[in-house]
C-alpha positions as CSV (number, residue, x, y, z in Angstrom):
1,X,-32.8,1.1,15.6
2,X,-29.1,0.4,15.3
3,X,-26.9,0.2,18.5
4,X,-23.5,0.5,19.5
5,X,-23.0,-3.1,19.5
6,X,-24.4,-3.7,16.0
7,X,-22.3,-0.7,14.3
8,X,-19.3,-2.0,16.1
9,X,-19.9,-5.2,14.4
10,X,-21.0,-3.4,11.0
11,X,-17.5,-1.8,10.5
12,X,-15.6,-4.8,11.4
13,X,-17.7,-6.7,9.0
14,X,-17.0,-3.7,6.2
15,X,-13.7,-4.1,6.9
16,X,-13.2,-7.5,6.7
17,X,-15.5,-7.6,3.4
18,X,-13.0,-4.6,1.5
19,X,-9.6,-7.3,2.4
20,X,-11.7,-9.9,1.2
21,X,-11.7,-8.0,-2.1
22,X,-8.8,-5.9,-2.0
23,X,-6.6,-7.1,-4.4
24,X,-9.7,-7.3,-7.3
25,X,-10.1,-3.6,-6.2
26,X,-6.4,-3.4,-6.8
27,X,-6.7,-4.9,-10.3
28,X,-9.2,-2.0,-11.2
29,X,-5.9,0.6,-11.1
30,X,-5.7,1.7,-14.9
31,X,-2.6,3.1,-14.6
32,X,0.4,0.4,-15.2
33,X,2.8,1.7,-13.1
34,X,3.1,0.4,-9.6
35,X,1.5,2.3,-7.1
36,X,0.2,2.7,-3.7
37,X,-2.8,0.3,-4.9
38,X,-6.7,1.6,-4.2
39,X,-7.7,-2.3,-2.5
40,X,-4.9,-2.3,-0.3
41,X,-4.9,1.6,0.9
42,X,-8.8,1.2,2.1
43,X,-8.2,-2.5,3.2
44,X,-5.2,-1.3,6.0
45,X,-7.2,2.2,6.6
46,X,-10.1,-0.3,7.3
47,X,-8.6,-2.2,8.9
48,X,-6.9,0.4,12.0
49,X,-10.7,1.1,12.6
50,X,-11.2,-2.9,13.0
51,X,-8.7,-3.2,15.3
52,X,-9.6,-0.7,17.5
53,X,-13.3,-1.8,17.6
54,X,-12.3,-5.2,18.4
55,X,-13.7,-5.1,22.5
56,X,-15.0,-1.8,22.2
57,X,-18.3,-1.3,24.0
58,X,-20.5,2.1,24.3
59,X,-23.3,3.8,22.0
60,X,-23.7,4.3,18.2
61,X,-21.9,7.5,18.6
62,X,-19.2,6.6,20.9
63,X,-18.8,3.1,18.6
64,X,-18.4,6.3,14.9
65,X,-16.6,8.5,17.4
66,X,-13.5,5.7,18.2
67,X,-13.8,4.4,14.5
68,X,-13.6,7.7,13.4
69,X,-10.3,8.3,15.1
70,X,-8.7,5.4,14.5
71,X,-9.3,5.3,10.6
72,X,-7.8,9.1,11.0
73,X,-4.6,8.2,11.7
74,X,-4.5,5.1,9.7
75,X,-5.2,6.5,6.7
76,X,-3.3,5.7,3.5
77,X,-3.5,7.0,0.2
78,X,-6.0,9.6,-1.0
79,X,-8.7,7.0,-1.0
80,X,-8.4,6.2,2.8
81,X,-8.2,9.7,3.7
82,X,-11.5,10.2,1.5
83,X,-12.4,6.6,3.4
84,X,-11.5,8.2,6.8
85,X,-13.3,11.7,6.1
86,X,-16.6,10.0,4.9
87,X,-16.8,8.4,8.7
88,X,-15.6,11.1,10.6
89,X,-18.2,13.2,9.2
90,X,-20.9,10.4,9.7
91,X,-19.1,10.3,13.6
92,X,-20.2,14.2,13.9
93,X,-23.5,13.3,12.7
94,X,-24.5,10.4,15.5
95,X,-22.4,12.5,18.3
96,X,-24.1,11.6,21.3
97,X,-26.6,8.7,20.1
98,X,-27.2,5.7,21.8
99,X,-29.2,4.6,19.2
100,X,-29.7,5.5,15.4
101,X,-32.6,5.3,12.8
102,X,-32.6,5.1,9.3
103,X,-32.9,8.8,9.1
104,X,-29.6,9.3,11.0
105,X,-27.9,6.5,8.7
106,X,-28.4,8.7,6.3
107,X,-27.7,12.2,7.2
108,X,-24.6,11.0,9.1
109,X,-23.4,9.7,5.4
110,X,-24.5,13.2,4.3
111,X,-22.4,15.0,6.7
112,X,-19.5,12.4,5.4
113,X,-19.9,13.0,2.1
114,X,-19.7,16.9,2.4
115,X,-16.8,16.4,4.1
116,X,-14.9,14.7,1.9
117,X,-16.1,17.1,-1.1
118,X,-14.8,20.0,1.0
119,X,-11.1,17.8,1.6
120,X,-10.2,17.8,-2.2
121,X,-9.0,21.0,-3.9
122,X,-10.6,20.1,-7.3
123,X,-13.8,17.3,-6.8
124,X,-13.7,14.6,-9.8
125,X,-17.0,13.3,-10.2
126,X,-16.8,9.7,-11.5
127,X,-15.1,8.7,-8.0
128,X,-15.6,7.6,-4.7
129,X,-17.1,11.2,-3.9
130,X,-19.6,10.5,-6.7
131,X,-20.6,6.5,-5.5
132,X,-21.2,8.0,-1.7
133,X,-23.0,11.1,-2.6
134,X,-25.2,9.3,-4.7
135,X,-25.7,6.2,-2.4
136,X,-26.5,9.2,0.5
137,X,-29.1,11.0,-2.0
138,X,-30.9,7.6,-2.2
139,X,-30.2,6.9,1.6
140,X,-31.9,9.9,2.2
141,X,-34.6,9.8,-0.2
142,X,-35.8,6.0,1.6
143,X,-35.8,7.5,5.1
144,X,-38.7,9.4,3.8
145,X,-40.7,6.3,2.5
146,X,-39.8,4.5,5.7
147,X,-37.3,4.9,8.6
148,X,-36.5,1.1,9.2
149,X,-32.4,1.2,9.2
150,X,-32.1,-2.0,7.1
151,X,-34.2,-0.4,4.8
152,X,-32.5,3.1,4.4
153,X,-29.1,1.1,4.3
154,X,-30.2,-1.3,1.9
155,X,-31.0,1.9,-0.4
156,X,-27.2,3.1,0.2
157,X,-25.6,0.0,-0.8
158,X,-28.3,-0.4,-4.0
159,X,-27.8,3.8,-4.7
160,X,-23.6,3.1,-4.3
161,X,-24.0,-0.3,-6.8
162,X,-25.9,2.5,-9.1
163,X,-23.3,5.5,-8.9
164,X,-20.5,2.7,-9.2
165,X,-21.8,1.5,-12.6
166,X,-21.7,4.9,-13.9
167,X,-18.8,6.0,-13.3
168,X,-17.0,5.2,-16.6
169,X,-19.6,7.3,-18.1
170,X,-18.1,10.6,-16.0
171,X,-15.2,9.2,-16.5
172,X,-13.7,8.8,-20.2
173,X,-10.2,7.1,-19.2
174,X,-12.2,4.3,-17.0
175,X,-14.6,3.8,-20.2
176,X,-11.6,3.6,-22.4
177,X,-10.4,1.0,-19.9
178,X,-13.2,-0.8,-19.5
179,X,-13.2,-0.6,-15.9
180,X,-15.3,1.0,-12.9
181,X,-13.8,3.6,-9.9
182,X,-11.6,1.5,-8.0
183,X,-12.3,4.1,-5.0
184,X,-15.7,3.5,-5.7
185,X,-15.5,-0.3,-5.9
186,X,-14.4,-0.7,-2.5
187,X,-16.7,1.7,-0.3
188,X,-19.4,-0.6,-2.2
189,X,-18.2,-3.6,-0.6
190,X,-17.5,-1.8,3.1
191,X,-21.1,-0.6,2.6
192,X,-22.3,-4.4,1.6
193,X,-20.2,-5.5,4.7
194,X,-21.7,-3.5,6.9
195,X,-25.1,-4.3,5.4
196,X,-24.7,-8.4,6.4
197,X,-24.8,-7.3,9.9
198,X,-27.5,-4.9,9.5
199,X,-30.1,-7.1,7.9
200,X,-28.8,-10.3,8.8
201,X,-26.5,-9.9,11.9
202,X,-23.9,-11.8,10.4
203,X,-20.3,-10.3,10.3
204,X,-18.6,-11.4,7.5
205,X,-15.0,-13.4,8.0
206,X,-11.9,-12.0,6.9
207,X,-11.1,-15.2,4.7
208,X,-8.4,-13.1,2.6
209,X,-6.1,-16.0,3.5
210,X,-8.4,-18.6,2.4
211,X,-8.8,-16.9,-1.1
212,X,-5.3,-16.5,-1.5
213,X,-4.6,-20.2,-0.9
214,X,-7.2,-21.0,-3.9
215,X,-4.7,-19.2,-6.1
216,X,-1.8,-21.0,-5.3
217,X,0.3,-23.0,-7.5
218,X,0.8,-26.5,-6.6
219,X,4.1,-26.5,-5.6
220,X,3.0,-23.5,-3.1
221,X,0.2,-25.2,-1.8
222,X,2.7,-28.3,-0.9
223,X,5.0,-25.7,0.8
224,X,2.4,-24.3,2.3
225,X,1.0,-27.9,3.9
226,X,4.2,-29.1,4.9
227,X,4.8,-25.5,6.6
228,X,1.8,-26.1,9.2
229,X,3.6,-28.3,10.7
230,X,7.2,-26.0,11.2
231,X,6.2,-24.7,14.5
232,X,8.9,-27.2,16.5
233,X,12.1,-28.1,15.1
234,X,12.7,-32.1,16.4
235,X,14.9,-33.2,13.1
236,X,17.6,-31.2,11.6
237,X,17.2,-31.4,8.1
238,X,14.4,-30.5,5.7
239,X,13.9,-33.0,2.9
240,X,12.3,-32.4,0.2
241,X,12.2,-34.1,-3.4
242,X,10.5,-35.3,-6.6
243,X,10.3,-38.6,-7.8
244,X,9.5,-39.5,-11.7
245,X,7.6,-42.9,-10.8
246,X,8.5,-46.2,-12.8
247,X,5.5,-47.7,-14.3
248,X,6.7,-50.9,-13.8
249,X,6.7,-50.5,-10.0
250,X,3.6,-51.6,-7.9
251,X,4.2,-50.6,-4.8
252,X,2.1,-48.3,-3.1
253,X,3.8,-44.3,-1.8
254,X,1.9,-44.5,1.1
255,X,4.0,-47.5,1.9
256,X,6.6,-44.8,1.7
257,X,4.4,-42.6,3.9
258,X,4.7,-44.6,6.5
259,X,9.0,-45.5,6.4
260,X,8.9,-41.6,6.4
261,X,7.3,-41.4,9.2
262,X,9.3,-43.9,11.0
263,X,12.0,-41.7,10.5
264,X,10.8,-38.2,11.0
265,X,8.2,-36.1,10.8
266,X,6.3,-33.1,8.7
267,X,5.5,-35.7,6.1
268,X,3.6,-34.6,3.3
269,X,3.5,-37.1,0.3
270,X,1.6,-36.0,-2.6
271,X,1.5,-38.5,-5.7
272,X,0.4,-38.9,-9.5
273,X,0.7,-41.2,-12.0
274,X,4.1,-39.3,-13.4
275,X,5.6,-38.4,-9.9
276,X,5.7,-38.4,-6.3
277,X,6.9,-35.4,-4.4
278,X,7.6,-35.5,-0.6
279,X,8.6,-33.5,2.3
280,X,9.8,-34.9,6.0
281,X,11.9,-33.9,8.7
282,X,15.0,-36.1,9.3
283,X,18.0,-37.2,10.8
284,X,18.6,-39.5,8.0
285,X,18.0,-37.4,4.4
286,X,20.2,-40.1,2.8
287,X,18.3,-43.0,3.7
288,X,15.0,-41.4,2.8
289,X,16.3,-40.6,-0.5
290,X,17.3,-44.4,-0.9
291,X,13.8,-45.5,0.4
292,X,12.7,-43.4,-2.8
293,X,14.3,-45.0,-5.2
294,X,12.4,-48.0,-5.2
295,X,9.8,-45.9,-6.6
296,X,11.3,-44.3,-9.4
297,X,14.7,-41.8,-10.7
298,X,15.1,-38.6,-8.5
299,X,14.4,-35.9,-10.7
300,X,15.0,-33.0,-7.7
301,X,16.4,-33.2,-4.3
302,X,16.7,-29.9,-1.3
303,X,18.3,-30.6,1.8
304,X,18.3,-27.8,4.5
305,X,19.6,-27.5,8.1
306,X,16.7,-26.0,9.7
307,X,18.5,-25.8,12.7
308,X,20.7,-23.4,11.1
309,X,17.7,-21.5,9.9
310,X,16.4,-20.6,12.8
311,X,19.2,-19.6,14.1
312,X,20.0,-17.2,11.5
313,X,16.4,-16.3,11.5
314,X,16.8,-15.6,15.2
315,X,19.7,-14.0,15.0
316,X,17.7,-11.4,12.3
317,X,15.0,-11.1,14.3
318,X,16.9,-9.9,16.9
319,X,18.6,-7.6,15.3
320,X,15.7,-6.2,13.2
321,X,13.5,-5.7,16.7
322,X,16.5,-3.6,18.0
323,X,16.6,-1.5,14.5
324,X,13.1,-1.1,15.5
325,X,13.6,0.0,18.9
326,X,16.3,2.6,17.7
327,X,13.9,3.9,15.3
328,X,10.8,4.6,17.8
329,X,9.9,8.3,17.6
330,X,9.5,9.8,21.3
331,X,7.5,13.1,21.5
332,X,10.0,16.3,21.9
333,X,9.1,19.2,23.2
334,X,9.4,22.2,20.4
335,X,12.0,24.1,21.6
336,X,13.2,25.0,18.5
337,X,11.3,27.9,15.7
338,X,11.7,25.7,12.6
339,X,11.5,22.0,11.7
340,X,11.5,19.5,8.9
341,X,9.9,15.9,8.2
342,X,10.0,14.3,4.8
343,X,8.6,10.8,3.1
344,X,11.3,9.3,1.1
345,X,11.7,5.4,0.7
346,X,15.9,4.1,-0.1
347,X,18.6,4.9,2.6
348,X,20.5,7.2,-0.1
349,X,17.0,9.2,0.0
350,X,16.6,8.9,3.4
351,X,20.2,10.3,4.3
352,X,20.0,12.7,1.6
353,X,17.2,14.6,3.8
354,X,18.7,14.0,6.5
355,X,21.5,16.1,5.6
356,X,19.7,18.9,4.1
357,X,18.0,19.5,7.3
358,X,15.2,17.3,7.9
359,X,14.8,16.1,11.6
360,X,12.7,12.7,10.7
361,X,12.6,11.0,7.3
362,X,9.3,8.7,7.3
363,X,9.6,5.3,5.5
364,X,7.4,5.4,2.6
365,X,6.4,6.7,-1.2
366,X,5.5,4.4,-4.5
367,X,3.6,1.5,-3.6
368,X,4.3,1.9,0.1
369,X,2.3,5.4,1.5
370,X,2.2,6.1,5.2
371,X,-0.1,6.0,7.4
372,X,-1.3,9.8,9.0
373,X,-0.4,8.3,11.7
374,X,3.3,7.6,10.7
375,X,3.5,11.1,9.9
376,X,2.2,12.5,12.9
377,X,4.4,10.7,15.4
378,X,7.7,11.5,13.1
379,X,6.2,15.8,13.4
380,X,5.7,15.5,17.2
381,X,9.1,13.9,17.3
382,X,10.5,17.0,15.7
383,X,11.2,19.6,18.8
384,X,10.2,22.4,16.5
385,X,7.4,25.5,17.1
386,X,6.8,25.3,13.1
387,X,7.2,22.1,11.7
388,X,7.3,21.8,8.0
389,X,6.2,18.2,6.2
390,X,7.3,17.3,2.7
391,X,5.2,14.1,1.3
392,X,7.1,13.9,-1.9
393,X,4.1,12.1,-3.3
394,X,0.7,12.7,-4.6
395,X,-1.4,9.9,-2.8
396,X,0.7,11.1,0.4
397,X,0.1,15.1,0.3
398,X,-3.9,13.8,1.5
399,X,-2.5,12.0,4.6
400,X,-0.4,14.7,5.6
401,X,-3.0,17.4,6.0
402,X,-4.7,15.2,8.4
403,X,-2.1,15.9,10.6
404,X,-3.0,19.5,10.8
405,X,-5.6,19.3,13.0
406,X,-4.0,16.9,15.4
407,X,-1.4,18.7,16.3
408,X,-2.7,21.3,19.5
409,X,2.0,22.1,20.6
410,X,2.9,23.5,17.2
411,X,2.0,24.5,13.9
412,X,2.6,22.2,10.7
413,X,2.7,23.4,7.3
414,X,2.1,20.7,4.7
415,X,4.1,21.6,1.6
416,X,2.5,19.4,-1.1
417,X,5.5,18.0,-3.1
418,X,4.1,16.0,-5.4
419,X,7.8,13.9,-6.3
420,X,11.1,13.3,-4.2
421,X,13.3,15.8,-6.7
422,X,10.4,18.7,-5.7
423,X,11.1,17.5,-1.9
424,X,15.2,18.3,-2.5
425,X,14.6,21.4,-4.6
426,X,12.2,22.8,-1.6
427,X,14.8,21.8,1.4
428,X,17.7,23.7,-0.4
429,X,15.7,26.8,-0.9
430,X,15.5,27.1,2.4
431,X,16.8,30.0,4.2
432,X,16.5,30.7,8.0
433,X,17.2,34.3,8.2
434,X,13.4,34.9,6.5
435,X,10.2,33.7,7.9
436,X,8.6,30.8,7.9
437,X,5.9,32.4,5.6
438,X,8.2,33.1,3.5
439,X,10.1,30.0,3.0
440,X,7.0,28.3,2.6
441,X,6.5,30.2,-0.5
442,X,9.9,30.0,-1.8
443,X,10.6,26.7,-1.0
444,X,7.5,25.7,-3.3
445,X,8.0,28.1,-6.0
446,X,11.4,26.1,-6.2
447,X,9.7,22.6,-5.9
448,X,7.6,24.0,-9.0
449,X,10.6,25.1,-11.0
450,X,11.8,21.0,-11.1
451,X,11.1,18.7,-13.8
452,X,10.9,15.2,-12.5
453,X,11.6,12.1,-14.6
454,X,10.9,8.5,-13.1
455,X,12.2,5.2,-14.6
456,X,9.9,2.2,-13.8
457,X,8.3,-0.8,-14.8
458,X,4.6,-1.7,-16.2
459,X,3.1,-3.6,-12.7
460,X,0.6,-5.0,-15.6
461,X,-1.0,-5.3,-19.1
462,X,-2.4,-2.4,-20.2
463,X,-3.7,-0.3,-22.8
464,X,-2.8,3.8,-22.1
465,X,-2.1,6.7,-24.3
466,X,-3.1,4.4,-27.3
467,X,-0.4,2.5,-26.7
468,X,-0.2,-0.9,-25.7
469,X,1.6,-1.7,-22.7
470,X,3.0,-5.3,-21.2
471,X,3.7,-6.7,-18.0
472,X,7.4,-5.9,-17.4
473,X,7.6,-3.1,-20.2
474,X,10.4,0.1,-19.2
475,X,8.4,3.0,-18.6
476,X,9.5,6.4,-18.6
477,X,7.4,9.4,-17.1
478,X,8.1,12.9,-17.1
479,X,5.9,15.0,-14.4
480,X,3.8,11.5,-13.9
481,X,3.2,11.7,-17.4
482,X,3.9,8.7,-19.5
483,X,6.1,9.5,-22.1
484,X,8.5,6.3,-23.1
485,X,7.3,2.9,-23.4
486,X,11.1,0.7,-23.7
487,X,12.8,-2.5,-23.2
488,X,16.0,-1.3,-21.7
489,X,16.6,0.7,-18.5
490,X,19.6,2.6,-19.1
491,X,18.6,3.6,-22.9
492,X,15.2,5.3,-21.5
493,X,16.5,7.0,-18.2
494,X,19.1,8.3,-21.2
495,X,16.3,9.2,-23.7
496,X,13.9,10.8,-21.2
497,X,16.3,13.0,-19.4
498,X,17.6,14.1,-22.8
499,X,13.6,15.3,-23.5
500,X,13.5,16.9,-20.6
501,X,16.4,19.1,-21.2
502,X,16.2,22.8,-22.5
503,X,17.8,25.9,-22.7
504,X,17.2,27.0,-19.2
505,X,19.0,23.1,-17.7
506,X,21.3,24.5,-15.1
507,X,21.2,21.2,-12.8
508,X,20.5,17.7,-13.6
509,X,20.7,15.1,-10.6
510,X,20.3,11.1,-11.4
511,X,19.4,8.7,-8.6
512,X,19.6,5.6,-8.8
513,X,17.4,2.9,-7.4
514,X,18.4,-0.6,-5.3
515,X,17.7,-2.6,-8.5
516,X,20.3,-0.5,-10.5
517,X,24.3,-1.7,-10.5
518,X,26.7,1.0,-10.0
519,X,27.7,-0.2,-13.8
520,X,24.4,0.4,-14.6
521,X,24.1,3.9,-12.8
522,X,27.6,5.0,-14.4
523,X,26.2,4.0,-17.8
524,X,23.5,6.3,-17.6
525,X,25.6,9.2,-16.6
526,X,28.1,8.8,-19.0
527,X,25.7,8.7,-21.6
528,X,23.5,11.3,-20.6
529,X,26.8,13.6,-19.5
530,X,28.2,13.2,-23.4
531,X,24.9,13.8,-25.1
532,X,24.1,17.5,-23.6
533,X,25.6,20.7,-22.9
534,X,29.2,20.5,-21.1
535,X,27.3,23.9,-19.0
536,X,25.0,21.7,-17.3
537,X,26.3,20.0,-13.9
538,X,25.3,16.3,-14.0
539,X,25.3,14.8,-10.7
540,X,24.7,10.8,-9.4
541,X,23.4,10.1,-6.8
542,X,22.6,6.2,-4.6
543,X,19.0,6.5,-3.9
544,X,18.7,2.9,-2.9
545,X,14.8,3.5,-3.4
546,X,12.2,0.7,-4.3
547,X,10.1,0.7,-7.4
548,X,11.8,3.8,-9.5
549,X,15.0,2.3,-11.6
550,X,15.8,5.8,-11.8
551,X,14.8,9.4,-10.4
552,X,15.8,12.1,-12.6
553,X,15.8,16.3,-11.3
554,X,16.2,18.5,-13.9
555,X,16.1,22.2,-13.3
């Protein structure tokens, strides 16, 4: 039998195992674009359950019941909602238990895995849904042969392993790919965590850090070193510089070594047979440089006032902790009949709803999803009976609905804008003299009437649409769809709004991004502006969002 203590330890383990392997999870994304990336979604939805486990004491079902909660609200991304539904169900199905067999392991999953089916509108097998029904079918088919937990669980993990390997053959665009679910990929390696404590009572270690570090660069691993010892500022200055060695010289550098630490500290001296590169702490840069020299030419020297630094840093720590504080959401009563919260990252965005209405913008979109959580603190902050949420993103419309159900002071209607242009198009067909009913209907049948082109870049090297795509590539889309593959910003936001235009073009709204000059930004209008019908208003717009050169609304 499993206890409270040994699932405790189970979902800490899965979760440490997942952000052991996150970023290969990651990697298995086959779209190129960058997005809120699979690894990383499950790792931090994992992860809130972790946290809250940490001292947590009480029976099996108390242990699913606060795991459940807490990977609730920190779900991000539609595969930590899924991630978040599979154990709440499997909470529901141990309610109560001190104790659990291998017979509850398995229906609890069962109850998991219906839920999740029931949570998505239109089921893709060749998913995560597909790896944890299968992995419960065979969880539930071992409980019959024998009830031993380790034994049930051990048939999960193997049935998941199974379903996983499988999946490109549900799946035609992961065969093409040659990759497996990424979804998929990492509830295999939650499950495999869970299973070390199971079988062998050992919790595996969060060593994320560890395998980062074996990926870096020389030059980063030197930073790194030297940066162990930064916790204390005794010298001013930071020295750090390469020497090309003369062969003729014999001396030794850790005779250098040691006149560097005579006159600092933080030494790190690293050496070859071509160079010697070395970092110290000093009063006295200059003569460290000239101790050097006996070694060799100076092929690169850096000399910073860390004192300085940390001022600085201080003084934008400071002020980024009061930002902070200005921004914490209190609860408000709803006093009001009608509210609004959207998801929009850029402060041109983010003032953009602001003025059309909405109460609380959260921070988030592309490659940066909130948390259910997020979302619920911004609608409770919003004194409003009805409170209306715009996600403006497809892995975001997921999180959202969780909300739903944890709100017990007000309804919330989740309008499921799918792209920031359909969140702008929605808040302006807003009319308050009609019902809320109403304007939820409206409000989306204008959201639907919005083309949306996005101007990014390829996050990797891929192969899509039969074309080939490189790291770095422009990439135009048009209703998520890929439809130009370029090397120049400006020309594609040109050509793709151009392909987007017909007959019906009333409206056509550029926003520019925080990577975009206003040169750049006028550039595309101009030529845009001269290339269509003088009958169409053209209007730009500062976004000042991440990831998206350009955000085009054409309607």
């Amino acid at each position: 039998m499993i206890n409270g203590t040994e699932l405790r330890d189970a979902m800490i383990s899965g979760a440490n195992n997942i952000a052991k392997y996150k970023t290969s999870v990651d990697e298995l994304n086959i779209f190129p674009v960058p997005d809120g990336d699979t690894g990383t979604n499950m790792s931090m939805t994992m992860a809130s359950a972790a946290r809250e486990l940490e001292n947590a004491e009480g029976g099996a079902g108390e242990i699913a019941h606060k795991a459940a909660s807490a990977l609730l609200r920190g779900a991000r991304g539609n595969s930590g909602v899924i991630l978040s539904l599979l154990f709440r169900g499997f909470s529901k199905g141990i309610e109560g238990c001190s104790t659990i067999s291998g017979t509850d392991l398995a229906n609890a999953l069962g109850m998991g895995v219906e839920a999740a089916y029931k949570a998505v509108m239109k089921p893709t097998e060749g998913t995560i849904l597909t790896v944890s029904r299968v992995a419960c079918e065979k969880g539930k088919a071992a409980a019959e042969i024998d009830d031993d937990p380790v034994y049930v669980w051990s048939a999960i993990c193997k049935g998941a392993a199974e379903a996983l390997e499988e999946t490109p053959e549900l799946l035609p665009v992961l065969k093409k790919a040659g990759v497996v679910d990424a979804g998929g990929k990492g509830l295999c390696h939650i499950f495999d965590g869970m299973m070390s404590v199971f079988k062998d009572h050992t919790i595996i270690l969060n060593d994320a850090a560890a395998e980062s570090n074996a990926n870096l660069t020389a030059d980063e691993f030197f930073r790194n070193a030297a940066a162990e010892f930064d916790q204390e500022i005794h010298f001013t200055y930071c020295t750090e510089f390469i020497v090309g060695r003369d062969p003729d010289c014999v001396k030794d550098p850790q005779d250098l070594r040691q006149y560097l630490e005579g006159i600092g500290d933080c030494v790190v001296v690293v050496d070859d047979e071509e160079i010697i590169k070395v970092h110290v702490h000093t009063e006295e840069p200059g003569n460290a440089l000239q101790a050097a020299l006996v070694f060799g030419q100076l092929l690169t020297v850096k000399i910073e006032n860390m004192k300085e630094q940390h001022r600085k840093a201080a003084e934008a720590n400071e002020a980024a902790k009061a930002k902070a504080a200005k921004k914490s959401l209190a609860p408000a009563e709803p006093t009001e009949e009608i509210g609004f919260v959207a998801v929009a990252a850029g402060d041109g965005l983010q003032t953009l709803f602001t003025d059309l209405g909405c109460t609380h913008v959260v921070s988030g979109g592309q490659t940066m999803n909130p948390s259910t959580n997020d979302i619920l603190e911004a609608v409770r902050a919003t004194p409003a009976k009805t409170v209306i949420v715009l996600p403006n993103n497809k892995n975001i419309i997921m999180a959202a609905e969780q909300t739903v159900p944890l709100i017990k002071d007000r309804k919330v209607i989740v309008l499921p804008t799918r792209t920031v242009p359909q969140g702008l198009s929605a808040m302006l067909a807003f009319d308050p003299d009609v019902s809320t009913e109403q304007n939820a209907v409206s409000m989306m049948e204008a959201a639907g009437n919005v083309q949306t082109g996005t101007i990014t870049f390829a996050a990797r090297d891929s192969e899509f649409g039969g074309h080939k795509i490189r790291e770095g590539d422009i990439l135009g889309l048009r209703n998520g769809k890929m439809e130009l593959i370029e090397k120049d910003i400006v020309h594609t936001c040109s050509k793709l709004t151009r392909s987007m235009v017909n007959r019906s073009t009333s409206f056509i709204t550029i926003i520019y991004g925080s990577d975009i000059t206003e040169a750049q930004a006028n550039d595309a209008y101009n030529r845009i502006k001269t290339k269509i019908s003088s009958d169409i208003e053209v209007t730009l717009v500062n976004g000042g969002q991440p990831v998206y050169y350009f955000i085009v609304s054409v309607e």
